[in-house]
Each structure stands twice: as C-alpha cells, then as structure tokens.
C-alpha positions in Angstrom: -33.5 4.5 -202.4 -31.9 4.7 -199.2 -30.3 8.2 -197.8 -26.7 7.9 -197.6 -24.2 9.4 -195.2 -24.2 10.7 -191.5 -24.3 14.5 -193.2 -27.8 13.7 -194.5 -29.1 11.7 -191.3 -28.5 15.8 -189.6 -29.5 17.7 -192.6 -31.9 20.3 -190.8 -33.5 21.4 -194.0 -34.4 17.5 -194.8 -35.8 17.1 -191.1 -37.8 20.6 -192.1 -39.3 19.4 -194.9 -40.3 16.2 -194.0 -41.4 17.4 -190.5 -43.7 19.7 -191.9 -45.2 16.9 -194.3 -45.3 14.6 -191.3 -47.2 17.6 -189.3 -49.5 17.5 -192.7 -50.1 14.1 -192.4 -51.1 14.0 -188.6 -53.3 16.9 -188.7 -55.2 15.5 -191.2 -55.7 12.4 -189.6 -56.7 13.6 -186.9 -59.3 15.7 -188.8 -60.3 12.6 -190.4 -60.9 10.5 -187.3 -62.3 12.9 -184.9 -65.6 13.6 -187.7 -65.8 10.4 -188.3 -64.9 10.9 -192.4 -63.5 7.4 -191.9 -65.8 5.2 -189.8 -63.5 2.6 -188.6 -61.6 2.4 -185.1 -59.0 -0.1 -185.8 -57.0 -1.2 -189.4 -57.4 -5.2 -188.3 -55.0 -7.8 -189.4 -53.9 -10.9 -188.3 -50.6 -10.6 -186.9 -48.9 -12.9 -189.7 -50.2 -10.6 -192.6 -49.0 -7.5 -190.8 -45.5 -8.8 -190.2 -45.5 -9.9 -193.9 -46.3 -6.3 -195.0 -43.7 -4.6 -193.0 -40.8 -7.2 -193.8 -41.8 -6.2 -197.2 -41.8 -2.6 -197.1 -38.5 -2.7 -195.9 -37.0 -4.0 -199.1 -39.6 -2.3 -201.5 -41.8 0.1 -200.2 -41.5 3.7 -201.1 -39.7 6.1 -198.4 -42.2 8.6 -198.8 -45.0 6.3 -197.8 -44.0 5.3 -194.9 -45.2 7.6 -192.5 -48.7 7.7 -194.3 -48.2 3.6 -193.8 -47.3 3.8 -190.2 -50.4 5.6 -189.3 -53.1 4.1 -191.4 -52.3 0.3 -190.5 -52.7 0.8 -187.2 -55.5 1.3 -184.0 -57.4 5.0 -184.1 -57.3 6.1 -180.5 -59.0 9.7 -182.0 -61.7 7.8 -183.2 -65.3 8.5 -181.5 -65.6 5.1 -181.8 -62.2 3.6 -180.3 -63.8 2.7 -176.4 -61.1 0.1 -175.9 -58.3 0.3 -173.8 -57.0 2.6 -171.6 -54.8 4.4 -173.5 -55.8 8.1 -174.2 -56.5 9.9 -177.1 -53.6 12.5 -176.5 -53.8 16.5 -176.5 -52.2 17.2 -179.5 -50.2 19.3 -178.1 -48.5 16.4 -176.9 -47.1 15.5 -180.2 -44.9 18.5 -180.2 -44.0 17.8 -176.3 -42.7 14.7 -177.3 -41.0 15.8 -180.2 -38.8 18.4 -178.2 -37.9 15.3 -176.3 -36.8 12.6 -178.8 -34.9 15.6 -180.5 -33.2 16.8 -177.3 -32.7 13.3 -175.9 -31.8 14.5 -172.5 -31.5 11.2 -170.5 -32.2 12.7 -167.1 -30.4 10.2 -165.1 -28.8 13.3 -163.4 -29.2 17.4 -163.5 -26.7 18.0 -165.9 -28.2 15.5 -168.3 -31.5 17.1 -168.0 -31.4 20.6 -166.4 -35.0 22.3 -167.7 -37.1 19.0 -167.8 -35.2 18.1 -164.0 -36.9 21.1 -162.9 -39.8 20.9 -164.7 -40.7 17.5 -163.1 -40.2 18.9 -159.6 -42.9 21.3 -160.8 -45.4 19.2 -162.2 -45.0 16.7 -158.9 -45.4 19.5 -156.1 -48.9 20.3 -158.0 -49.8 16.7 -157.8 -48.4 15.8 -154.4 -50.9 19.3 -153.7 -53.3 17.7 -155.1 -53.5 14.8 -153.2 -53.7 16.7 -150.1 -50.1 15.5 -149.4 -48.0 18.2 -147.3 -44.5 20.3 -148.5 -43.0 17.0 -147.4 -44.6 14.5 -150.2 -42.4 14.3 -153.1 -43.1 12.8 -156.4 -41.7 11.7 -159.8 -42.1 10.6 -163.6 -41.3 7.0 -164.4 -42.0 4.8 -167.5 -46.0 3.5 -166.6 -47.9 2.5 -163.8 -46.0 -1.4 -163.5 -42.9 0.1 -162.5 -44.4 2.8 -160.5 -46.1 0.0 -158.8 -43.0 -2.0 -158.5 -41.2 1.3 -157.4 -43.9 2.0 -154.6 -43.6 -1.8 -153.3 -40.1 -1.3 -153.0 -40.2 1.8 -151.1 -43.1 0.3 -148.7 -40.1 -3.0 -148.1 -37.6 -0.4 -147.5 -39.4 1.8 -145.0 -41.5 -1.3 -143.0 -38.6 -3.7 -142.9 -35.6 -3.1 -140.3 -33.5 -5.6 -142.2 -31.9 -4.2 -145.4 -33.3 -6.1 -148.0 -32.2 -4.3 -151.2 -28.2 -4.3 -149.9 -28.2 -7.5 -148.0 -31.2 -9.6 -149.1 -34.0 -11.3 -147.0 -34.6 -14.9 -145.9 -37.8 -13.5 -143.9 -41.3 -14.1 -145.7 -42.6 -11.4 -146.3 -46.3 -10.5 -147.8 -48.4 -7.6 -149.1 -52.7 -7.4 -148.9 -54.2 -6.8 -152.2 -57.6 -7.7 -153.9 -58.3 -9.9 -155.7 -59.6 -7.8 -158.9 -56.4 -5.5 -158.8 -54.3 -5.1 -161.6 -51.9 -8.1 -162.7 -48.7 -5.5 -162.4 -49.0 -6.0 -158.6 -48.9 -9.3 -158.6 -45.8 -9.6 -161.1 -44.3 -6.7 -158.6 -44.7 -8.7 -155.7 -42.9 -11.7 -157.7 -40.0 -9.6 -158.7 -39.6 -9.0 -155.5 -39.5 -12.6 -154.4 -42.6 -12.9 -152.5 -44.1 -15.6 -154.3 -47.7 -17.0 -154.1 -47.5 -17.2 -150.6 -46.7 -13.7 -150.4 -49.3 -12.3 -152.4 -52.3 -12.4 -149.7 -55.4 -11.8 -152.0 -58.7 -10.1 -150.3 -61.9 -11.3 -151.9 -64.3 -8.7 -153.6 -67.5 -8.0 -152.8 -70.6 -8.9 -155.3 -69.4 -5.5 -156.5 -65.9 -6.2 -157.6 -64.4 -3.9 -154.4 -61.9 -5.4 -152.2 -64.1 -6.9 -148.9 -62.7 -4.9 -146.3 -64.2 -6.8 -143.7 -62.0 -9.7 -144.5 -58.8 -7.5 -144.1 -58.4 -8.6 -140.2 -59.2 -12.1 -140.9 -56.9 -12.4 -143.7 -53.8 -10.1 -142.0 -54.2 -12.3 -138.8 -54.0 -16.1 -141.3 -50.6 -14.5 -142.5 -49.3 -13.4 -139.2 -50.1 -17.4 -138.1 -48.2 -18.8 -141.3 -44.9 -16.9 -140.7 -45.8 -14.0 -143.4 -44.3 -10.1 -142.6 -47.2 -8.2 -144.3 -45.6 -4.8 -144.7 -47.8 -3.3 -147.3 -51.5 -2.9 -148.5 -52.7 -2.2 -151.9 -55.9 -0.4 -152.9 -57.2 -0.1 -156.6 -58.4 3.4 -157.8 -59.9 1.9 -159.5 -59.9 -1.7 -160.3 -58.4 -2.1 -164.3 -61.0 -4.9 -165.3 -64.1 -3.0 -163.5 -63.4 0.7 -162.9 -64.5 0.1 -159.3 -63.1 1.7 -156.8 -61.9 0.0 -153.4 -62.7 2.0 -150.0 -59.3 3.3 -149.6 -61.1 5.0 -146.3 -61.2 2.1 -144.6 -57.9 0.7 -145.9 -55.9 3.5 -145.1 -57.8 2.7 -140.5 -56.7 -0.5 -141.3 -52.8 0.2 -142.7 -52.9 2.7 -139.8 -54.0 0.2 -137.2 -51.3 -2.1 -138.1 -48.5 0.5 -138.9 -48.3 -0.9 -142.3 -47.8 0.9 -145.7 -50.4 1.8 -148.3 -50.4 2.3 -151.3 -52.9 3.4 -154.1 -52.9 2.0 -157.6 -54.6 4.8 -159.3 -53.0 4.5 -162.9 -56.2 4.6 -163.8 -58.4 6.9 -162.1 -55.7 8.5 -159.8 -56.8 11.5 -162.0 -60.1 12.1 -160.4 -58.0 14.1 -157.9 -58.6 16.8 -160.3 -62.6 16.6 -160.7 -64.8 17.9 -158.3 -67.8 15.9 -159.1 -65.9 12.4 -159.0 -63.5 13.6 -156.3 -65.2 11.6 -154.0 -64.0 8.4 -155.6 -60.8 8.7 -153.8 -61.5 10.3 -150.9 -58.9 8.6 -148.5 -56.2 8.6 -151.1 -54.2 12.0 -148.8 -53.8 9.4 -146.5 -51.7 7.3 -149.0 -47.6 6.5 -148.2 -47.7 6.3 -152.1 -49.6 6.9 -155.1 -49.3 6.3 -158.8 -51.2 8.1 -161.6 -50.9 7.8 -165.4 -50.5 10.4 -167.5 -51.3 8.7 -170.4 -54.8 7.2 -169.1 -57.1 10.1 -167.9 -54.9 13.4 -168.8 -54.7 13.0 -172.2 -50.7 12.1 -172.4 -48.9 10.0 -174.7 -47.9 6.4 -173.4 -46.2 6.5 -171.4 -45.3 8.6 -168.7 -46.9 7.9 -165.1 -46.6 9.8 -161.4 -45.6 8.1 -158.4 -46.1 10.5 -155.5 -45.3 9.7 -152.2 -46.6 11.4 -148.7 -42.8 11.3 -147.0 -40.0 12.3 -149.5 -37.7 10.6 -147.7 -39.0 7.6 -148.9 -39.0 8.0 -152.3 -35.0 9.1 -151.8 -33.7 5.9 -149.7 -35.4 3.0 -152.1 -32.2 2.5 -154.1 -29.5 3.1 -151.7 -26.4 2.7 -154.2 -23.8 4.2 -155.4 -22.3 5.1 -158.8 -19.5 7.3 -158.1 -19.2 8.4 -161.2 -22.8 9.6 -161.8 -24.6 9.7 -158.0 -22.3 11.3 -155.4 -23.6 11.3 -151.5 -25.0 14.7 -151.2 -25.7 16.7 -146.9 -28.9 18.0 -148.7 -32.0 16.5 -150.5 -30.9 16.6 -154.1 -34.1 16.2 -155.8 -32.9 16.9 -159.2 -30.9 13.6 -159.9 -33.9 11.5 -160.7 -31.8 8.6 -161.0 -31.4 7.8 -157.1 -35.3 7.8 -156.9 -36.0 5.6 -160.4 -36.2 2.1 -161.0 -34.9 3.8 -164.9 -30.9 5.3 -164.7 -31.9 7.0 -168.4 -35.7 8.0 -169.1 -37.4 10.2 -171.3 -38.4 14.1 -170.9 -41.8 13.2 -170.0 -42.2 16.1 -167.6 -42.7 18.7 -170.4 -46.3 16.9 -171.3 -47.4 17.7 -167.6 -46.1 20.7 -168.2 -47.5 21.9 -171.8 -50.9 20.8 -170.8 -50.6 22.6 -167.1 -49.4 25.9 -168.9 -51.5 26.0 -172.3 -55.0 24.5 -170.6 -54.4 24.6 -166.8 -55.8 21.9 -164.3 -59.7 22.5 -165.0 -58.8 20.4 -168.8 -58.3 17.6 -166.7 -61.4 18.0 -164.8 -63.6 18.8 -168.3 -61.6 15.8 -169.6 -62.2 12.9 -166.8 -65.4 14.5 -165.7 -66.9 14.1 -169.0 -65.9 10.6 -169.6 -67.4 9.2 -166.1 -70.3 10.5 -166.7 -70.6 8.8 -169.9 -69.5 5.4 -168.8 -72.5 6.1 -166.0 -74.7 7.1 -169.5 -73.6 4.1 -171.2 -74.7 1.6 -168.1 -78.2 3.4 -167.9 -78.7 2.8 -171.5 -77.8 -0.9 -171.0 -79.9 -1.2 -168.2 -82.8 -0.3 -170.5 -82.4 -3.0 -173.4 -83.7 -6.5 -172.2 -81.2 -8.3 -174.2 -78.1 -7.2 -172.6 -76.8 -7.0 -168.9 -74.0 -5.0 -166.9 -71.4 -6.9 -165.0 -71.6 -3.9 -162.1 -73.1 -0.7 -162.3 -70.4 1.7 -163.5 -68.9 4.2 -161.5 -66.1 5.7 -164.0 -66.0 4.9 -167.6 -65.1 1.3 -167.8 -67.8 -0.4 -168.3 -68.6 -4.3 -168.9 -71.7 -5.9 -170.3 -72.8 -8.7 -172.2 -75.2 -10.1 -174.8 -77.9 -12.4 -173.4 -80.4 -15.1 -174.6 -82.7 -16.1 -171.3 -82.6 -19.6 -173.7 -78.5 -20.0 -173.8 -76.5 -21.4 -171.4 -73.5 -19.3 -169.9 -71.2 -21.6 -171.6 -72.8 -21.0 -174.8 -73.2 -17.3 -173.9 -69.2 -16.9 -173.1 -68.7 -18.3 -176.5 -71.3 -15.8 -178.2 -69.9 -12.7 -177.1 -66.6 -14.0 -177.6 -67.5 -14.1 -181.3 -69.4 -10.8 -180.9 -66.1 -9.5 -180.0 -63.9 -10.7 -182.8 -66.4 -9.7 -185.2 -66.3 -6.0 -184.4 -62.5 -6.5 -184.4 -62.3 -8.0 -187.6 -64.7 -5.5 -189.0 -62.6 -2.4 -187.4 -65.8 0.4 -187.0 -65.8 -0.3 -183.2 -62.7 -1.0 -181.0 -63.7 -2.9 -177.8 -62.2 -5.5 -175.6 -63.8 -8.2 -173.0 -62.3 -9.3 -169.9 -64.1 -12.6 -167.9 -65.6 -11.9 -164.5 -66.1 -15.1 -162.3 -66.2 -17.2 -165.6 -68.5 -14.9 -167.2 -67.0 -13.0 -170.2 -67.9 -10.1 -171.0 -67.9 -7.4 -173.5 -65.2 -4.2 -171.7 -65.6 -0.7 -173.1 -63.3 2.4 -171.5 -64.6 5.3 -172.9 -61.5 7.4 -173.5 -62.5 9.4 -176.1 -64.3 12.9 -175.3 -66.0 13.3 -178.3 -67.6 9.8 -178.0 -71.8 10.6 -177.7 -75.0 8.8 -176.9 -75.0 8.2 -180.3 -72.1 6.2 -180.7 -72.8 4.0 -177.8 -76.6 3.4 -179.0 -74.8 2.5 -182.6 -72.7 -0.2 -180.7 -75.7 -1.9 -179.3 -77.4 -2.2 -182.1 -74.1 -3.2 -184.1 -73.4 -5.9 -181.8 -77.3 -6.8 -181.6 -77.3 -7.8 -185.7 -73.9 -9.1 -185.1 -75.6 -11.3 -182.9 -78.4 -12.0 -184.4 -76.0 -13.5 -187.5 -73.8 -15.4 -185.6 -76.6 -17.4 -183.8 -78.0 -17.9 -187.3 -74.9 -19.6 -188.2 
C-alpha cells in the first residue's frame, strides 16, 4: 500500500528506519559480491522482460522489496569478475557522500545555493590543477561527465582562439579542431554541437598502434588551412576509450605551440595517472595542456558521475559563457570563483565535490595511486597471459587496463571470426558470471575488458580464458 500524505514523505524516523535497512542491504551486497558468494557479474535480461517486470512492480510488488529488487536485477560493478566498462567500482564511502548530497540538494548554481560544497570544489580543483603541474593561475571545476567537460573545453578553446565572438554573435567562418581518429565519440558529437560539421572535424590517422600519427599533424593542419578551415584546437586522448593507448601529448602540445593553437587532453579515462608514480609517464606533456578533463568516476573510485575539467589559465574557464542573469550572476571587479554557474555548461548540478573530498580526507592521494597503479599493471598481466595461449591474440599490447583480444581459429576466416566472438560475447552476457564488452578495430571485433575492479586476480582472468575457450568450443560445434 502506498504511503499517504506530505507529513509521511518527511517523516525522519521512517527515513531512519528504512535508511538503516537500506544500509543493511548494501553492505551485504557488497560482502556478497566482493567474495564471490555469488558468482555472477551481471543479472541479464532482455530489455522487454525487464520493462515488463518493473511496469509490474509498480502496480503489485511489495514496498519493502523494492530496494532488495533494485539492486539484484541489475550489473555488479563490485564483482571481481565485472571487467566491462569503465565505470568504477566506487569507495563506499561514496555512498554516504552522495547521500549528504541528494538530502541537502544544494544546486550550486551560485555561493548561496551551495556555500560548503562551493568551497569544497575550489579545494579539490587547486590539488588537481597541482597536480598537473599547472601554476596558482590554472583553475578547475566539477561538471556532469567527461562529454560535457569535453564540450565545455572546446568551447573555451573557440572563445580564447577566435577574435570574433562566437557564443554572443555567432560565426559564418569554418572553423575546425585536429583529433584522432580512435578518440572518443564525445568529441566528435562536441564538435557537432558546435556547428563544425564533418568538415570541421579534421581526423589524424593512428598508427599500427592505435596512437594519433603525429607525423601527419602538419600535413593534415596545412590541407585545412588550403580548404578555408580555422583550426583553433587540438585534441589528445589520455588514453584512447576503445584501446587504452595513449597519444604523445609531448609532441602535440610542440605542435599546438608552433601554431598558437589550443590543446586539450581528454583524459576521462586515464587523466588519473597524474597521481601514480609508476604510470606517471603516460602523460607526461599533459602540464602543458590549455585544458584537461578527468573522471572521477573512472579511475578514483567515484560514483557516476562527477568529472574535472582543469584548465592552465583561469581566465578561460571564467569568460566561456559570457551572459548574464541578473537575477542570479551579477558582473563582479574580482574573480568570483565560487558561482560555478558562469563557468558550467549546468546552471544547477549536484554536490559532487564532497566525493573528491571524502576520499582526499579519509584515504589521501596515495589511494588513488594504489588504486590505478594496481589496475594497469594488471591489464599489462592480463596481455602477457594472452600473449601466451596460441588460440587467442591482443589487438595492441596494453598499456593501462583496457585491454582487447580475440578468439582465433588459424582455419576461420575474419568474417567468420567477427561473428564467433560476437557470439562468445553474448554468451557470457547471457550467462551473467563475466561482464565484458567488444568494440571492432579496423573491422576486426574484438573482445574489450577494463579491469576496474581491484580485487580482480590472475585467477579471474585465467578463469575467463578458459570460460570463453569451452564457450567457443560449443558454439563452433553448433
């Protein structure tokens, strides 16, 4: 039976109870899935049978099953086994983070509408911009995931490289940004917000190992100055979403130098390894970024979503939206960092801050290092062990923990190996002990693992292979 009445929607002692249940509930979930008491990754159904289950829950499932519902019929990102997508396992310290702010609700358009977490986000930002190896005049701040960070960054790069005044007067001029070709797909859509188009979307081929070929950036630059195209901005992957290779943002940041243009680094992904001092390296180049995005909910164990966008000149990052809503944003003689709305593409946005913050203050920075350390080296374990077995192969060596790999007959054809380890895939989907996706490479699929979780072993990986060997085995039989 439904609760009636606006007194019983605030009744603390209700939200008590049940919040402690809930609390109940998630702990011992997570005790189940991170031993392995339940040996499956993923709750699979077909999207028709799950809608079918919820619409009828609504009209006649019990009240106090749905929470137990909610998080059994679902995808087990705690799971040793779970080596999907990029979404992290979070801290569960998390959980209460982002309980404080879905209780509070502080919108955090402006100060007064978000005083503590305001401040907490200039906090958390300094330490990244720091990071980096950004100066005190980098500034940085939270935003709703890595697309509209991305977006965010290109439309800082347009406002800061283009004398005309796009965003308050529009542009007739072509303009055109350098990316690679294996970058992530948010650029691209970015770009076509923006109006650039096809045209203006100048792609850089990779090399045979899925980097951007930065010895085709002059060629390329020069082809678009010929065809009428302003490029204003470069793009280099840190690391590439599909392979979790890195582009040589070195070289990229000589060449965005050379040509006074503006770079920027997509490190959603592993933007993080800022904080490891073995896989530092993988970025070295990225303090000479305009602008850099990192997710917090990829490699720092955060809950989706919440992502940094830190930029080397804080002026920047304050003169993207030039607008003004008098009754929220007033023109200020002094850099007023702490109305977040002038600087996000989001007027309202969540308290995101305080999960930086929890994790900085209860762990420190080293977690993150134990946390993305550990995980590259096993992506680098997982690639060795592939490299062993003559029946699979490795797309590109790994160099974080993203790793792609297929099944292989010497007899098949690639056509007939796509479609085998496109099955293979669907299989383990279907039967829910391992979580993995594929991604196609040059027309090759293949089999995509990210190994997210820290308490994923040798052991789990050398299960996989042999899982998806017998699962081959039985679908060639077929």
């Amino acid at each position: 039976m439904k609760e009636q009445g606006l007194k019983n929607v605030y009744d603390s002692e209700k939200f008590r109870e049940r919040g402690h249940r809930l609390i109940d509930q998630l702990a011992d979930h997570l005790e189940d899935k991170t031993t392995e008491k339940s040996h499956r990754a993923i709750h699979w159904n077909t999207p028709d049978e799950e809608l079918r289950f919820w619409k009828d829950f609504l009209k006649n499932g019990e009240v106090d099953s749905m929470f137990s519902n909610m998080i059994a019929r679902t995808t087990y990102v705690h799971h040793p086994h779970y080596i999907g997508h990029q979404v992290s396992p979070t801290a569960p310290l998390t959980a209460l983070s982002g309980m404080i702010s879905s209780l509070l609700n502080n919108g955090m358009a402006i100060y007064e509408m978000g005083m503590a977490p305001s401040a907490i986000e200039r906090v958390v930002t300094d330490i990244l911009c720091k990071k980096i190896g950004f100066d005190t005049n980098a500034r940085g701040f939270l935003t709703s995931g890595g697309t509209l960070a991305n977006l965010t960054a290109l439309l800082s790069a347009r406002k800061a490289k283009i004398s005309h005044d796009v965003w308050n007067e529009g542009n007739s001029q072509q303009l055109g940004i350098l990316v690679s070709e294996e970058a992530h797909y948010c650029v691209d859509r970015a770009a076509k917000i923006m109006g650039l188009g096809e045209q203006g979307i100048i792609k850089i081929p990779a090399t045979d190992g899925y980097e951007m070929d930065v010895s085709q950036l002059e060629s390329s630059y020069r082809n678009a100055l010929k065809k009428g195209i302003h490029v204003f901005a470069i793009v280099g992957s840190a690391p590439s979403t599909a392979t979790g290779v890195y582009d040589d943002l070195d070289a990229i940041a000589a060449f965005s130098e050379k040509y006074d243009l503006w770079f920027h680094v997509d490190g959603a992904h592993g933007g993080a390894a800022i904080f490891s001092e073995k896989y530092v390296h993988t970025v070295s180049g990225i303090d000479q970024a305009d602008s850099v995005v990192i997710d917090g909910h990829k490699m720092m164990m955060m809950p989706t979503i919440t992502t940094a966008l830190l930029m080397r000149e804080g002026k920047n990052a304050n003169a993207t939206f030039s607008q003004k809503a008098d009754y929220l944003l007033t023109q200020e003689d002094h850099e007023d960092w702490y109305n977040s709305g002038k600087r996000t593409f989001e007027c309202t946005k969540n308290m995101m801050s305080i999960h930086w913050y929890s994790m900085l203050k209860l762990y420190g920075e080293s977690i993150f290092d134990d946390y993305l350390t550990h995980l590259y080296d096993m992506g680098g374990l997982f690639g060795e062990m592939i490299e062993k077995e003559t029946d699979f192969e490795l797309a590109v060596t790994p160099v974080s923990n993203i790793v792609c790999f297929r099944y292989i007959d010497p007899v098949m054809e690639m056509q007939d190996l796509n479609a085998l380890n496109e099955k293979i895939r669907q299989k383990l989907l279907e039967d829910g002990t391992f979580y993995i996706v594929q991604t196609k490479l040059r027309t090759v699929h293949y089999l995509r693992t990210t190994i997210m979780n820290p308490l994923t072993t040798y052991a789990h990986l050398s299960l996989l292979l042999e899982t998806i060997r017998k699962l081959a085995t039985t679908i060639l039989k077929e």
